[in-house]
C-alpha positions as CSV (number, residue, x, y, z in Angstrom):
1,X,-112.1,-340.5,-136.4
2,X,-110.1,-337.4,-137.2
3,X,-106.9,-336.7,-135.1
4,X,-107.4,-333.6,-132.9
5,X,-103.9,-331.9,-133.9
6,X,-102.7,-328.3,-132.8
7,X,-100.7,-325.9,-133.8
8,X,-97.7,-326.8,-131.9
9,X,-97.7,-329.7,-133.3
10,X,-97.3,-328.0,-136.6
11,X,-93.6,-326.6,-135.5
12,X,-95.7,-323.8,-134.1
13,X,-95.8,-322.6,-130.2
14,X,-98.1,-320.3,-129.2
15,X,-96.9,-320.1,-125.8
16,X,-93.3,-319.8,-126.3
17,X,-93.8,-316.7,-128.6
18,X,-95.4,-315.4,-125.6
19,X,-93.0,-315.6,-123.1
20,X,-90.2,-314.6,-125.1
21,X,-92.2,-311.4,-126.5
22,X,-92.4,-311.1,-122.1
23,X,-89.1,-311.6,-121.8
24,X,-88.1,-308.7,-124.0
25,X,-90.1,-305.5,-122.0
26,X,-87.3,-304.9,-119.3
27,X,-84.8,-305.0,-122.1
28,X,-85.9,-303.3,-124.5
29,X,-87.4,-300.5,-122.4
30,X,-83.9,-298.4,-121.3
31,X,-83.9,-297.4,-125.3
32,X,-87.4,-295.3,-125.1
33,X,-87.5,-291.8,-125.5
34,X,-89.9,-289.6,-123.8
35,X,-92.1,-289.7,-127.1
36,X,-92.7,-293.5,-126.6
37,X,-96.6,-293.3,-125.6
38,X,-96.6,-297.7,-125.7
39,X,-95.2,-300.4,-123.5
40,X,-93.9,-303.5,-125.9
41,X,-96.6,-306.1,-126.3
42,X,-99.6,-304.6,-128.1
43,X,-100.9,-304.0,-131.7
44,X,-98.8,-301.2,-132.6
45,X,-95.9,-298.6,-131.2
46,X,-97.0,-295.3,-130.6
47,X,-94.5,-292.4,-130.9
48,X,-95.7,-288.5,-130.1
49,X,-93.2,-286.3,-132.5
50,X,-91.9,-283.1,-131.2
51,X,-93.8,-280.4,-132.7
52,X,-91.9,-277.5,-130.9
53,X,-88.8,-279.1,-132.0
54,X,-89.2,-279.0,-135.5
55,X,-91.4,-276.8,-137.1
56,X,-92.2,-278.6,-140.7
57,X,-91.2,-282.2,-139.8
58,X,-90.7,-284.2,-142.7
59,X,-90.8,-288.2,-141.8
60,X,-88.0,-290.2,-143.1
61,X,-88.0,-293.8,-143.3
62,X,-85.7,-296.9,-144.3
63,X,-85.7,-301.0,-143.9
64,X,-82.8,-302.9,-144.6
65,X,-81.6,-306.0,-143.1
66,X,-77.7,-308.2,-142.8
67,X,-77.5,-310.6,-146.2
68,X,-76.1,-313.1,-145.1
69,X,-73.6,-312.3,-142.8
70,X,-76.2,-313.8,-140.9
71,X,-74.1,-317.0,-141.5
72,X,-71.2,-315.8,-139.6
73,X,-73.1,-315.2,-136.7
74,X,-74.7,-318.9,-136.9
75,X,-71.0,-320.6,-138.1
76,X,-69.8,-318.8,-135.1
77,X,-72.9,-319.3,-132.3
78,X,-72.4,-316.0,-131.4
79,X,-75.5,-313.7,-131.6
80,X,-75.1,-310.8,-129.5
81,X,-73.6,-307.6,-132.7
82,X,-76.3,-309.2,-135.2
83,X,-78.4,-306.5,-133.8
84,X,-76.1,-303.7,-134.2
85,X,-75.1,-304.6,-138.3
86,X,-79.2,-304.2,-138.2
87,X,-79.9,-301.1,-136.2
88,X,-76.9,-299.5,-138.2
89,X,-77.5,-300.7,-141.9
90,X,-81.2,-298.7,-141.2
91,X,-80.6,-295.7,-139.6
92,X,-77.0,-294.9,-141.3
93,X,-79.7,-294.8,-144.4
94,X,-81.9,-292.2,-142.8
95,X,-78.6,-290.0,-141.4
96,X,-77.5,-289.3,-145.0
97,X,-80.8,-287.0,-145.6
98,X,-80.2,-285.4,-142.1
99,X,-82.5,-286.8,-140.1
100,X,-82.7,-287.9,-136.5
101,X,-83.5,-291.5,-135.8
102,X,-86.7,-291.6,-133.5
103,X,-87.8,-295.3,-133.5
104,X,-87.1,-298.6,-135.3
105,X,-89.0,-302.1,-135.0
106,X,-87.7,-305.3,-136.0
107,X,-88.6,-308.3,-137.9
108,X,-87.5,-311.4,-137.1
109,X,-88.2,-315.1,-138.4
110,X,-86.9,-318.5,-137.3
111,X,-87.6,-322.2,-137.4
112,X,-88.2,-322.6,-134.3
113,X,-87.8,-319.8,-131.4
114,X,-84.7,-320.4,-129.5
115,X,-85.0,-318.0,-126.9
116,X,-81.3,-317.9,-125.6
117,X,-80.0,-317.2,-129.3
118,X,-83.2,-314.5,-130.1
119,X,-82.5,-312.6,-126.7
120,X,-78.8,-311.8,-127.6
121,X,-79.8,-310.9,-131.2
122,X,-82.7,-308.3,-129.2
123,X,-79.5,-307.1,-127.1
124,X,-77.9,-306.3,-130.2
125,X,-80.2,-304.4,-131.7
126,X,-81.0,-302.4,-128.2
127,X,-77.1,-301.7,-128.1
128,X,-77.5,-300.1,-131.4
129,X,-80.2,-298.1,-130.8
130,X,-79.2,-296.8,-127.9
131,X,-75.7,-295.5,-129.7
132,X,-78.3,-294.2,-132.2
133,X,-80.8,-292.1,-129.9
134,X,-84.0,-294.3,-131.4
135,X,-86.1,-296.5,-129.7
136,X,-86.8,-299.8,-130.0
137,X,-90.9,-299.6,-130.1
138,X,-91.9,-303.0,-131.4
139,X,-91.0,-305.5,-133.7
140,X,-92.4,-309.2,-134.8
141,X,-91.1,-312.5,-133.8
142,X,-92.5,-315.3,-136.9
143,X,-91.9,-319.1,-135.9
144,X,-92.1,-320.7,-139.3
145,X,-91.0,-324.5,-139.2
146,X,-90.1,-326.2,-142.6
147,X,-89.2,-322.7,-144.0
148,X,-85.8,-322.6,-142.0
149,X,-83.3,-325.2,-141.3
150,X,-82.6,-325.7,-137.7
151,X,-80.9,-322.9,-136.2
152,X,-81.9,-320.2,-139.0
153,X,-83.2,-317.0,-138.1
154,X,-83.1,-314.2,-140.6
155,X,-83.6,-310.4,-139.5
156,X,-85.1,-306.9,-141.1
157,X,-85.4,-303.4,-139.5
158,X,-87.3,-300.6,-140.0
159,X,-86.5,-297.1,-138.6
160,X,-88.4,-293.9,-139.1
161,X,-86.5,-290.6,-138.6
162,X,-87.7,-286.8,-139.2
163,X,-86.1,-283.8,-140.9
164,X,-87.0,-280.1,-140.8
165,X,-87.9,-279.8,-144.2
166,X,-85.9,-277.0,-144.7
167,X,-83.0,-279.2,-143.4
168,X,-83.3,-282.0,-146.2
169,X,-80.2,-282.9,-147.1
170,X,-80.5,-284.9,-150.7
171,X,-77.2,-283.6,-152.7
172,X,-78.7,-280.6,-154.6
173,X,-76.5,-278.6,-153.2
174,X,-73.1,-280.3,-154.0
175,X,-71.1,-278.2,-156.3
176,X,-67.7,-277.7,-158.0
177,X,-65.0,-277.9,-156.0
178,X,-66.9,-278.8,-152.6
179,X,-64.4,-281.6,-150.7
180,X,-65.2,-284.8,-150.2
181,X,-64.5,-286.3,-146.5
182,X,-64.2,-290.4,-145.8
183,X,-64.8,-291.4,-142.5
184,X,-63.5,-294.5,-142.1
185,X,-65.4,-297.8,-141.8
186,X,-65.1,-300.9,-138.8
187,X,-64.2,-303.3,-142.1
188,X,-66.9,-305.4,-144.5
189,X,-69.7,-303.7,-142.4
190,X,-72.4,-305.9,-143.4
191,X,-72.3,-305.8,-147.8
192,X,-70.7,-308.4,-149.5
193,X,-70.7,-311.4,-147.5
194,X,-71.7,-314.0,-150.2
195,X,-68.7,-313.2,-152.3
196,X,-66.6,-313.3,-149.7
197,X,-68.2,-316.6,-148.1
198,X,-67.4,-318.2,-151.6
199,X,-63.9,-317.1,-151.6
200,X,-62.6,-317.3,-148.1
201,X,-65.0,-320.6,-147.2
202,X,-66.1,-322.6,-150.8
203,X,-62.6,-321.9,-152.5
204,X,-60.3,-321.9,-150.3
205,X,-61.6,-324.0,-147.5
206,X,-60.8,-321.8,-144.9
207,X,-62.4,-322.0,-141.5
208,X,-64.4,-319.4,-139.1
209,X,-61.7,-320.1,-136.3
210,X,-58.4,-319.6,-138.5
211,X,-56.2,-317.4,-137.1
212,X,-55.1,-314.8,-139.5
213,X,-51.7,-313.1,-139.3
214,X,-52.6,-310.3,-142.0
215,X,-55.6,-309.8,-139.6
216,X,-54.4,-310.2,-136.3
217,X,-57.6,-311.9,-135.3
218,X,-59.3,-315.0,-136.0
219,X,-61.5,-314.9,-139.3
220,X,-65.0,-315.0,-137.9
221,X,-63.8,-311.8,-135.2
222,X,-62.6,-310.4,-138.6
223,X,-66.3,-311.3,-140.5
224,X,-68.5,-310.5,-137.5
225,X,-66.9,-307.2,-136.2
226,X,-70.4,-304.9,-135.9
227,X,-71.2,-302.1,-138.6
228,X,-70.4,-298.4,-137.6
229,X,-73.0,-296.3,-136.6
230,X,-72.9,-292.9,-137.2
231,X,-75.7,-291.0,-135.7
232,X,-73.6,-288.8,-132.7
233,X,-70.9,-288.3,-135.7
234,X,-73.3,-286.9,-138.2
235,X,-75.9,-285.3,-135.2
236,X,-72.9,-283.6,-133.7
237,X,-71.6,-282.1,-137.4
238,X,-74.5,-280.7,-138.3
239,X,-75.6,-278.6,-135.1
240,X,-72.7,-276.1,-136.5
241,X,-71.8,-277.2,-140.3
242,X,-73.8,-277.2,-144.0
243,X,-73.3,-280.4,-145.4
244,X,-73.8,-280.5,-149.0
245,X,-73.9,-284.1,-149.7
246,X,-73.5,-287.4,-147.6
247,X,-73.4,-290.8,-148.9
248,X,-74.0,-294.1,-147.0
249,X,-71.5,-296.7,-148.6
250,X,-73.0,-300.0,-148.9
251,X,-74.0,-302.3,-151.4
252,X,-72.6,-300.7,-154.8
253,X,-69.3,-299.6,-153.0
254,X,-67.6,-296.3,-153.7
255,X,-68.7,-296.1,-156.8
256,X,-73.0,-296.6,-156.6
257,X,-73.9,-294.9,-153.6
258,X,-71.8,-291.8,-154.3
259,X,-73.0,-291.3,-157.4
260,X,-76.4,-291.2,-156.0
261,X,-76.0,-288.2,-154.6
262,X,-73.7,-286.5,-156.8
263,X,-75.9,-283.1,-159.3
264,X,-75.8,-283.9,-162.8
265,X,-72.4,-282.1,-164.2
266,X,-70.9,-283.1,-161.4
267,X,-67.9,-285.5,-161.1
268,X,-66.5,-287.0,-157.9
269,X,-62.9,-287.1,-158.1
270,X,-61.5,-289.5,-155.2
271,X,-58.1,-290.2,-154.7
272,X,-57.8,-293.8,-153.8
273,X,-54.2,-293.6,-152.2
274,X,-55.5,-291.1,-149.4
275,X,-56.9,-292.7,-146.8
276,X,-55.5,-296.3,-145.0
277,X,-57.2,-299.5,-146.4
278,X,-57.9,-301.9,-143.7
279,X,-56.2,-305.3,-144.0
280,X,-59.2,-307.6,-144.7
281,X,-60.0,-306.0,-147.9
282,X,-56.7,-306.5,-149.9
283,X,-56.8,-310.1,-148.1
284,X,-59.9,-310.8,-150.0
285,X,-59.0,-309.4,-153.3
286,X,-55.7,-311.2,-153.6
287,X,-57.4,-314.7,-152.6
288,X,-60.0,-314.1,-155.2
289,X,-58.4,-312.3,-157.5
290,X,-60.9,-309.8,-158.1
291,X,-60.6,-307.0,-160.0
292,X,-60.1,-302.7,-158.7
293,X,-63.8,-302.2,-160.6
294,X,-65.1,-304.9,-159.0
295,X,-63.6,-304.6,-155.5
296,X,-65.3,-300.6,-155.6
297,X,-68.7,-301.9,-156.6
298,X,-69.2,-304.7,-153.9
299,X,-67.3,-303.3,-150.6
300,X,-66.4,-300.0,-148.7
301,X,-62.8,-300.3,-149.1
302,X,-62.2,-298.9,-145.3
303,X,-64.5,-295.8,-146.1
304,X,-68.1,-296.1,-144.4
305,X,-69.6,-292.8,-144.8
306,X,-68.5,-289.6,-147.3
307,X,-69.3,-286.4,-146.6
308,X,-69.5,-283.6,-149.7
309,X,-68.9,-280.2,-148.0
310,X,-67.9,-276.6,-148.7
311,X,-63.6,-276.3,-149.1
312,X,-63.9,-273.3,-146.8
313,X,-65.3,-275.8,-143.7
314,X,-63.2,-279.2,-144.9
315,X,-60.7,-278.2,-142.3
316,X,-63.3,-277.3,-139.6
317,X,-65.2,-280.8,-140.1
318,X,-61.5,-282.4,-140.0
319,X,-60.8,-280.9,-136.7
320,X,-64.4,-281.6,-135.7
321,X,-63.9,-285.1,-136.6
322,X,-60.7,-286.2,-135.0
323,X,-62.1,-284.7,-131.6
324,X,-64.9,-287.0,-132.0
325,X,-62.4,-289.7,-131.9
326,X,-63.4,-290.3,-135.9
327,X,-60.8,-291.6,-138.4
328,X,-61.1,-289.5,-141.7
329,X,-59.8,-288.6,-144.4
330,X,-60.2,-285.7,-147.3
331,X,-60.7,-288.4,-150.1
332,X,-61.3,-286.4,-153.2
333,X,-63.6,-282.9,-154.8
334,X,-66.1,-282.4,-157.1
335,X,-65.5,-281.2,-160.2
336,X,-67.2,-280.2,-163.2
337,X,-68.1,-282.6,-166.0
338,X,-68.5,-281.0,-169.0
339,X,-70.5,-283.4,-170.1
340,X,-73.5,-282.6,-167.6
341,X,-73.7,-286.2,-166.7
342,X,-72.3,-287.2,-163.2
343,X,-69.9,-290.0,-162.3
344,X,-67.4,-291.0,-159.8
345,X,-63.9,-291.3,-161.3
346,X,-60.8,-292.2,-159.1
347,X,-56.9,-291.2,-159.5
């Protein structure tokens, strides 16, 4: 005789998907926009775009998710900003082109659903889609036991945005001598984590709770402080300025993700000495020894977001900026290459 066996017995429960994906209406519902046409729960999101708004909408999308700062969060128990690194590392993506955010759905797997620690990831992400304007329309919960260890969850976003076309924003318009404008990071934001992980934790043994006097915090505060978002920033900028050029600094540094933007015969110039370099990046580079080039490839440096715009409106977008309560900096210009290849060179 065959043993009747079920599903939850194979790590998977039916029911306690359920009631989490229950569980999640009332908090997820403060981030919908009047577009929202769905309640969480069914088959898809619905989302009614603006047609009177904009008049040729051009849909812009991204999905990213954390790497493995994850790890922080689970080293440290604490759960509650995962969502914010998430919601940020997507829709940062889509600002850069000059869209709006409109909506975003997650992705989340685990082991085995632990509602308390899921909940306060959810909260996370509805913090940082309400600081972005979007709403938080669906998303899918996957309870996959044997394919996580205890505890594991790992997490992916994806937002959709829109753009007048006419308002694309993509770097074809960066020229010679247009400035380029820093705006300053929180810290690691969420790139680089495994290097630093093997520094700080394989190398040199440290632990999450070490209190750091070049820091002023304990390590894991330092690790696990949330990713900027800059949606009211950038939103509020370009009701009333041309931006040329903006470049979302994550994996590849300084050096990769301004280059992607930059015209071919066009070199960006930065100065490195112009703008203040938070503590915990020289605090990694001196325990691993890792070299400038290196360092500019793999982290921000302080520097979250970079703005190309016209010389004759860098002082407006300055002003603009430190009403806005925005750290920034004029970090460097474009100048010509006379090789027509483009680059990013710093002084």
């Amino acid at each position: 005789m065959v043993k009747k066996i079920s599903y939850k017995d194979a790590g998977v429960n039916i029911d306690a998907g359920n009631e989490f994906a229950r569980s999640l209406k009332q908090l997820v519902k403060p981030t919908f926009r009047p577009e929202v046409l769905s309640e969480i729960g069914g088959f898809a999101g619905l989302f009614s775009v603006n047609t009177e708004k904009y008049k040729n909408p051009v849909l812009v999308s991204s999905t990213d998710g954390v790497g493995t700062k994850l790890r922080i969060a689970t080293m440290m128990d604490k759960h509650d900003t995962i969502g914010i690194d998430l919601v940020a590392m997507c829709v940062n993506d889509i600002l850069v082109q000059g869209a709006e955010p409109l909506f975003m759905l997650d992705y989340i797997s685990t082991g085995k659903i632990k509602q308390e620690t899921l909940l306060d990831v959810i909260k996370g992400i509805v913090k940082g889609c309400k600081e972005s304007g979007c709403s938080l329309i669906g998303g899918e919960t996957a309870e996959m036991p044997s394919f996580y260890e205890e505890g594991e969850y790992d997490l992916a976003g994806f937002v959709v945005g829109v753009v007048d076309r006419k308002n694309i924003i993509d770097g074809s318009n960066i020229t010679v001598d247009d400035k380029l404008i820093g705006i300053a990071s929180s810290g690691l934001h969420s790139n680089g984590y495994s290097l630093v992980r093997k520094i700080l934790f394989d190398q040199h043994q440290m632990k999450i709770d070490d209190q750091v006097k070049e820091l002023k915090k304990t390590l894991g505060e330092e690790l696990l402080t949330p990713t900027r978002i800059y949606a009211k920033t950038i939103g509020n900028l370009l009701r009333d300025f041309q931006i040329h050029g903006m470049a979302h600094i994550t994996g590849g540094g300084l050096i990769d993700n301004i280059e992607r933007i930059l015209p071919h015969g066009c070199i960006a110039r930065i100065n490195m000495k112009s703008w203040d370099l938070p503590p915990i990046f020289p605090y990694i580079q001196a325990r691993g020894g890792i070299a400038e080039e290196e360092m500019l490839r793999t982290f921000n440096n302080g520097i979250g977001m970079v703005l190309a715009v016209s010389e004759n409106d860098a002082d407006d977008i300055m002003l603009r900026l430190k009403g806005l309560k925005e750290k920034a900096f004029v970090i460097g210009d474009i100048v010509e290459d006379t090789k027509a290849a483009r680059r990013v060179e710093f002084i």
